[in-house]
C-alpha positions as CSV (number, residue, x, y, z in Angstrom):
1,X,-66.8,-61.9,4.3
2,X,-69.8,-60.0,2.7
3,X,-71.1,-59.9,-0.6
4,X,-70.6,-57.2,-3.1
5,X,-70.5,-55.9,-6.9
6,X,-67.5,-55.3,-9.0
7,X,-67.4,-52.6,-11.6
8,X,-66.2,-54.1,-14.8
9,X,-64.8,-51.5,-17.5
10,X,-63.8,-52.7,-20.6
11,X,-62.4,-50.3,-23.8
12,X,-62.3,-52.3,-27.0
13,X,-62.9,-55.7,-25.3
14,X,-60.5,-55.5,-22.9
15,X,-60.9,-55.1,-19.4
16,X,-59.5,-51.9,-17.9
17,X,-57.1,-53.6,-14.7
18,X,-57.0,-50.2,-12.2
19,X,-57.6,-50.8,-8.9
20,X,-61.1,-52.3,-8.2
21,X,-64.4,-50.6,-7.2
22,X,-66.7,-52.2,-4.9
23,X,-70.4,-51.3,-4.6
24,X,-72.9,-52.4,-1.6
25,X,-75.9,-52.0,-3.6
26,X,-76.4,-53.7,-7.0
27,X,-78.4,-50.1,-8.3
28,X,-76.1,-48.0,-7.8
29,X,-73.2,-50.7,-9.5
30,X,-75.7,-50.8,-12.4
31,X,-76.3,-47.1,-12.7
32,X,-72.6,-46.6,-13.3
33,X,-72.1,-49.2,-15.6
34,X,-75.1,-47.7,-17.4
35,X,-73.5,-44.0,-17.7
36,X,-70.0,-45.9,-18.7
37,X,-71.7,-48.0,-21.4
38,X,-74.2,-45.4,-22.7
39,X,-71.9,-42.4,-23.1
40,X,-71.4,-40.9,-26.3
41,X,-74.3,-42.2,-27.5
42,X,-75.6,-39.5,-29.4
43,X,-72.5,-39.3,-31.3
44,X,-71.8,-43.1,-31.9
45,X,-73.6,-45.7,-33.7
46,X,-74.4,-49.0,-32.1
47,X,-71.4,-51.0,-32.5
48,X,-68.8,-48.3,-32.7
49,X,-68.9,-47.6,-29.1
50,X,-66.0,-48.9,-27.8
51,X,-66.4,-48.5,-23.8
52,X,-68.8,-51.4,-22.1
53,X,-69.2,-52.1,-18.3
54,X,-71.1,-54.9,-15.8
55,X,-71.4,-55.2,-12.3
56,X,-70.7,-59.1,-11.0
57,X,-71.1,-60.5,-7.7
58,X,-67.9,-60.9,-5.4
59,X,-67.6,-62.0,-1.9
60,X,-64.5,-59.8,-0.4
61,X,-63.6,-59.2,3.1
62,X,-64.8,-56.8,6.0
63,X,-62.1,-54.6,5.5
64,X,-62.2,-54.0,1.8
65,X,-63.6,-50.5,0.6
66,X,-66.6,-50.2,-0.6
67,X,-68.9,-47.4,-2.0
């Protein structure tokens, strides 16, 4: 087993189910989530943006892909 972060995408509060992605390193987890969350900013207030990510901890197996 080894320890990675999962990609969280949600649109309007709920979470996007697709096929998950994996991440070694907890920056570059982050920096997606970031781009995700904070896209369209110039064009939407705060609170109408309607896309939100996180990264969470998960502990998957050797074989599972991960970026």
């Amino acid at each position: 087993m080894k320890l990675v972060f999962l990609l969280t995408v949600l649109v309007n509060g709920n979470v996007q189910r697709s096929q998950p992605i994996y991440f070694e390193d907890l920056r570059k987890c982050t920096h997606y989530a970031r781009m995700l969350t904070h896209q369209g900013k110039r064009y939407h207030p705060i609170g109408q943006r309607n896309v939100k990510a996180y990264c969470s901890p998960k502990w998957v197996t050797k074989a599972t892909k991960v970026f």
